[in-house]
N, C-alpha and C positions, 0 to 999 in steps of 0.2 A: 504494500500500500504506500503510494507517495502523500508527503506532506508540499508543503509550500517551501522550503528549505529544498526539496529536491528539486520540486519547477523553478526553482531562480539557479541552482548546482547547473542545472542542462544546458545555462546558453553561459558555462565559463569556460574557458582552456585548462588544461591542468597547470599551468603555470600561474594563473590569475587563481586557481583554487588552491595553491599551495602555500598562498601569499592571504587567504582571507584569514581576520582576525578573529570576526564575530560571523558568524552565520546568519544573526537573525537580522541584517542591515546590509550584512556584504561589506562591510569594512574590511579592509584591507591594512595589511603595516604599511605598505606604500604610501597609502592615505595619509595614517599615521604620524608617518613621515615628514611628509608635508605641513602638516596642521601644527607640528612642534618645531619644524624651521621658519614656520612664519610667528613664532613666539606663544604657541599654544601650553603649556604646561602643566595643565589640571586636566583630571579625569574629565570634571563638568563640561571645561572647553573641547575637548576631544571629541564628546558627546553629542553637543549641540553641533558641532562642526561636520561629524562625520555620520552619528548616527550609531557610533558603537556603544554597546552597553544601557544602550533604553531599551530592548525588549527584554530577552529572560534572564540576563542576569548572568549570564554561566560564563562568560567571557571577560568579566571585572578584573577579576587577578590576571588572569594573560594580558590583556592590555596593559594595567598597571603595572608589569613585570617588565613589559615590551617597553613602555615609553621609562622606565629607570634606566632599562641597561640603553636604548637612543640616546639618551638624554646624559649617561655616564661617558657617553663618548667625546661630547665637548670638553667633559668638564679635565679629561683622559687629554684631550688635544690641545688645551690651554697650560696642563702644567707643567 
């Protein structure tokens, strides 16, 4: 039986689907990515911006793990 997580899986590449972060939005780290080089740096802002982490929820800690170690990379390239 397909949910709606599988009709949106159908029209990615697997390289676009190795890269989503949240399933329930389709975020992506690349997104991610993005939203934290343009000075995003809170979950909240991530959220509004991309859309990760408003639906179930299950995705909080990875994202949150993903934008510390992104984010340690500055701080990594600056010392």
């Amino acid at each position: 039986m397909k949910n709606a997580n599988d009709n949106f899986m159908e029209g990615v590449n697997s390289d676009q689907r190795h890269d989503i972060i949240c399933t329930c939005s389709g975020t992506t780290t690349s997104q991610i990515k993005k939203q934290i080089d343009k000075g995003i740096q809170d979950l909240d802002g991530i959220s509004r911006a991309t859309g990760a982490c408003s639906g179930c929820g299950a995705c909080d800690y990875e994202v949150l793990a993903f934008m510390a170690e992104y984010i340690s990379t500055f701080s990594s390239d600056s010392a």
